[in-house]
N, C-alpha and C positions, 0 to 999 in steps of 0.2 A: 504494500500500500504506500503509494507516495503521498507525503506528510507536507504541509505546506513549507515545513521549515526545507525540504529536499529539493521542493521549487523554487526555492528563493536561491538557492545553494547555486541550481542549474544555471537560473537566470544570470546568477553573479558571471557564472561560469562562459554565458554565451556571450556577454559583455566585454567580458576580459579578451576572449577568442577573438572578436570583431574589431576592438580597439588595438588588439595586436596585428591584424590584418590590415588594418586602417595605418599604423605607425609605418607598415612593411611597405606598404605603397604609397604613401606618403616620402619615406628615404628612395625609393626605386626614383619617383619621378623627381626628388630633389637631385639624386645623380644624374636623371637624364638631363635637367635642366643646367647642370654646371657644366654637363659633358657640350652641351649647346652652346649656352650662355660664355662658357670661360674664353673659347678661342675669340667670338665675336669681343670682347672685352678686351684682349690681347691686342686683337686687328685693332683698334680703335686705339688704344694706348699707342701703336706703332702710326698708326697714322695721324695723330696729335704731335706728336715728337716729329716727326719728318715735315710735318706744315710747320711748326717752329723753327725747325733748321732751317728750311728753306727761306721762311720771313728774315731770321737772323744773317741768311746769305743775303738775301737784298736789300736788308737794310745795310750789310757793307756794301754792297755797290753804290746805293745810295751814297755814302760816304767816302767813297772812293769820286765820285764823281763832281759830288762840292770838293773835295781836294782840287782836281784837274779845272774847273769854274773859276777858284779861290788863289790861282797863281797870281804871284806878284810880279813875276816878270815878263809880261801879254807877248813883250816881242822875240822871246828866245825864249829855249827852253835848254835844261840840262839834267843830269843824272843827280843834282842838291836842290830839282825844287819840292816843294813840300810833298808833290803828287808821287813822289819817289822813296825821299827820308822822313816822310814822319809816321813814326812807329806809334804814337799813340794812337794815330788814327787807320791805322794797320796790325798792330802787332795782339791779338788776343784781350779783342774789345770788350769788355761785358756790358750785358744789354738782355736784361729777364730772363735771368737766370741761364743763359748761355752764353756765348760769345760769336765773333767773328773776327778773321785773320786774313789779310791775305797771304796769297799762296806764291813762296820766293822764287822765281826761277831759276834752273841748271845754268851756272858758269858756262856750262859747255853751248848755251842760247847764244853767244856770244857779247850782246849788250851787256852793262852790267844792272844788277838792280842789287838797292837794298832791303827797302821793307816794304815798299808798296806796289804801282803798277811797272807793265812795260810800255816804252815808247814804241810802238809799230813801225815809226818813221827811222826808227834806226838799222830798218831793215831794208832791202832792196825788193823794190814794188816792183815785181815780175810783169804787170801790166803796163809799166812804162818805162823799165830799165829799156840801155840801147845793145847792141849786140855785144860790144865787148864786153861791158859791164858780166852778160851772162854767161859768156865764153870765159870769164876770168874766174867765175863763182865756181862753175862746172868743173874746172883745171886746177883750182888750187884743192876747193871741198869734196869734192868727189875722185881727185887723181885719174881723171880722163884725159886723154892725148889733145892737143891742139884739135885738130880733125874731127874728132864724135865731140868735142864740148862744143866747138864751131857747129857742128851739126844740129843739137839741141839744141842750140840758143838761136839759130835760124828755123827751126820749126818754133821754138814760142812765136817770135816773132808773126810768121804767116799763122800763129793759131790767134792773136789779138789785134793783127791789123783787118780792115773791113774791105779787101779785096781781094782776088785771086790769084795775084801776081806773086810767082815764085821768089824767095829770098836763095842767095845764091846756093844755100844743098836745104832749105825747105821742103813744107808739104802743106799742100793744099788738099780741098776735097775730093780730088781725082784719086788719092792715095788710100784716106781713109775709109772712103766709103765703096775700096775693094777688098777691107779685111775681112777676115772670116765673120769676126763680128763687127760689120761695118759703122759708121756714124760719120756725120760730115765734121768737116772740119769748124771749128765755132763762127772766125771771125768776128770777138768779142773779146771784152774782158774776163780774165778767172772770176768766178765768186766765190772759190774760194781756193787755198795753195794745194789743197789733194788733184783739184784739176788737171795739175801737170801730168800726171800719169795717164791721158788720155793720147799727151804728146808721143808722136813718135820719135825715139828713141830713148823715152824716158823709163827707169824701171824703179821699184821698189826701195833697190838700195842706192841708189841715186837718188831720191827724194830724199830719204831718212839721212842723209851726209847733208842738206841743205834747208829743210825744213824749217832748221829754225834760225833762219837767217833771211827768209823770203818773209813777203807780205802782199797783200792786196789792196792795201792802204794806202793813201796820202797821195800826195801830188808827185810823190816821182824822184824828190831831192831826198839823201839822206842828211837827215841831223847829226852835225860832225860832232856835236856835243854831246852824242849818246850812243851815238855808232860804237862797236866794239870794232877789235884790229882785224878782224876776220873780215868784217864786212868793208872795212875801209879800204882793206886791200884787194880786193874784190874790184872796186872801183877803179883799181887802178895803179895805188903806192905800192912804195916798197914795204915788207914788214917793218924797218927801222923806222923809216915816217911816218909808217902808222903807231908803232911804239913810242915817238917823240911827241905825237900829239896828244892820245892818252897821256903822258906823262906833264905835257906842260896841262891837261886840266887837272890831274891831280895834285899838281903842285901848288894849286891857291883856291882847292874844295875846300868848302865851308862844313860841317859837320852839325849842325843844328837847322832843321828845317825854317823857312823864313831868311833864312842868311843867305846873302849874295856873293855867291864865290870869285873869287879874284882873277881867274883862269878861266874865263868863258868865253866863247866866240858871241858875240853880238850883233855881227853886220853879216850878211851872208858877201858882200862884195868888196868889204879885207878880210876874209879866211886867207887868201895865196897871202897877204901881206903881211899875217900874223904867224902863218905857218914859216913864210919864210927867215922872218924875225928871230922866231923860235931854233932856228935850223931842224925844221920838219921835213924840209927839204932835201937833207944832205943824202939819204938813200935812193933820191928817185930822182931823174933827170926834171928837166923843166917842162918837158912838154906831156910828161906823165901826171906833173901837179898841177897842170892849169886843167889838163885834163879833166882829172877827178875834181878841181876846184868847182868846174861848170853841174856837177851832180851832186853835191854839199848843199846845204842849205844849215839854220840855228833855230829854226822854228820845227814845232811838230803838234798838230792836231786830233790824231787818231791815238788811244790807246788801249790797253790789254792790260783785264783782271782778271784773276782767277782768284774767287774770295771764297772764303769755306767757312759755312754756318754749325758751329756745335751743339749740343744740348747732354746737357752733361748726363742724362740717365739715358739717353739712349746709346751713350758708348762710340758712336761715328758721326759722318758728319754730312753735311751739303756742299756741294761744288757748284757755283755760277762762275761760268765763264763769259767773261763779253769784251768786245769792243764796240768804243763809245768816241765819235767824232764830234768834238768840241764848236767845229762851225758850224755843222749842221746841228745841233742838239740833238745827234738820235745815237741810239744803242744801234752797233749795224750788224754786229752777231751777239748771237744768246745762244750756250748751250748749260743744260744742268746735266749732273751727273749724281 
């Protein structure tokens, strides 16, 4: 005989069973929900962090940019103005809880830089250097024979002049467009220096020995104020006269941003008269320095950042690269990484 006190017993008993069944699928769907919920939580912490790198990376260009606006010297430019030395406005900014740096470049760039941008102009603009200029680049940086540097530097040539007329071992459309994988010739400017390898007889390792000594930038003169010897000689000099000149601007560099250094060329038209002063000259005949004098310029417009956005719990960081043309006001490449 079941006694009421045995159904109370049961009852407790069926309660117990059900809230222990209730507790069991209650923890099941808490796991399933963290097994859900946890990774979309993760995404989202990782994608908060990379939009703050990335704002931290622009807000250095941002700043990098009033640098290059904010020069005091409008009519020349050199490797001591602010947009070059000033580390506090380069060097491991903090700015909420991250920072931003720019990114030094390889000695082996050949310009020099300290803490901030590169000047583009102190590289030779492939889209308006003249032949020898590119036969000399080819022959010293690359160790190609008179003949195939001569060669490539007459196919750039017919690939950015706007006519069909052969340069003396050039190539026009008639050539490219019977390769296996054909395409015409541009007759155009690069937009950008990978371009070259479209030239015929340009390869791989030929690009990479010159890379980073070309540009697509500026008007064409190099700034002898920031040119490194590689490229100067490039132009034209001897290596000692391009050694004499770097040396006479190092010898009255200012070392505090804001300071006007002593050794700077100022006129682009006594460069020959200052170089000769100096005995910049004494490596290279006369008509090698008037030469190169006529592709010299002290001004530069275009330059080159690569700033890197931190944030300190996510461990890496943001890459913006760009160049930014000063008379024009515009950014003319962007790449992030």
């Amino acid at each position: 005989m079941i006694t009421t006190r045995t159904r109370a017993q049961n009852r407790r008993g069926s309660i117990l069973i059900a809230v222990l069944w209730s507790l069991f699928f209650l923890a099941m769907l808490a796991v399933a929900v963290n097994s859900y919920v946890r990774p979309q939580l993760e995404l989202s912490g990782k994608l908060l962090g990379r939009t703050k790198m990335y704002y931290l990376a622009r807000a250095g260009v941002e700043r990098a940019i009033l640098e290059i606006e904010n020069d005091i010297t409008p009519d020349y430019d050199s490797l001591y103005d602010s947009w070059s030395v000033n580390d506090e406005a380069f060097n491991d900014v903090v700015l909420g809880g991250g920072t931003f740096s720019a990114v030094k470049s390889s000695p082996a760039e050949g310009a020099g830089q300290l803490y901030g941008l590169t000047d583009e102009e102190s590289k030779i603009n492939i889209n308006k250097a003249p032949q020898y200029v590119l036969k000399n680049l080819f022959e010293k940086e690359a160790g190609l024979g008179a003949d195939e540097a001569g060669a490539i530097a007459d196919c750039i040539l017919d690939w950015v002049d706007q006519d069909d007329s052969l340069h003396k071992d050039g190539k026009e459309s008639d050539y490219y467009e019977f390769l296996s994988e054909p395409y015409p010739c541009k007759n155009g400017y690069f937009e950008a220096p990978e371009e070259l390898l479209l030239v015929s007889g340009m390869t791989r390792e030929i690009f990479d020995k010159v890379k980073y000594l070309i540009t697509i930038y500026g008007n064409g003169t190099v700034n002898v104020n920031t040119a490194g010897a590689r490229v100067l000689t490039a132009l034209g000099l001897s290596e000692e006269a391009a050694s004499q000149i770097i040396s006479f601007r190092e010898a009255g560099s200012s070392e505090s941003a804001g300071e006007v250094p002593n050794n700077v060329f100022t006129d682009a038209s006594s460069i020959a008269t200052v170089l000769s002063n100096a005995g910049a000259g004494a490596g290279s005949d006369a008509g090698d320095l008037a030469r190169a004098s006529a592709m010299l310029g002290v001004k530069s417009d275009s330059f080159r950042g690569v700033i890197k956005g931190a944030w300190a719990r996510e461990g890496r960081a943001q890459d913006i690269t760009f160049v930014y043309d000063r008379v024009d006001k515009l950014i003319k490449y962007w790449r992030e990484e």
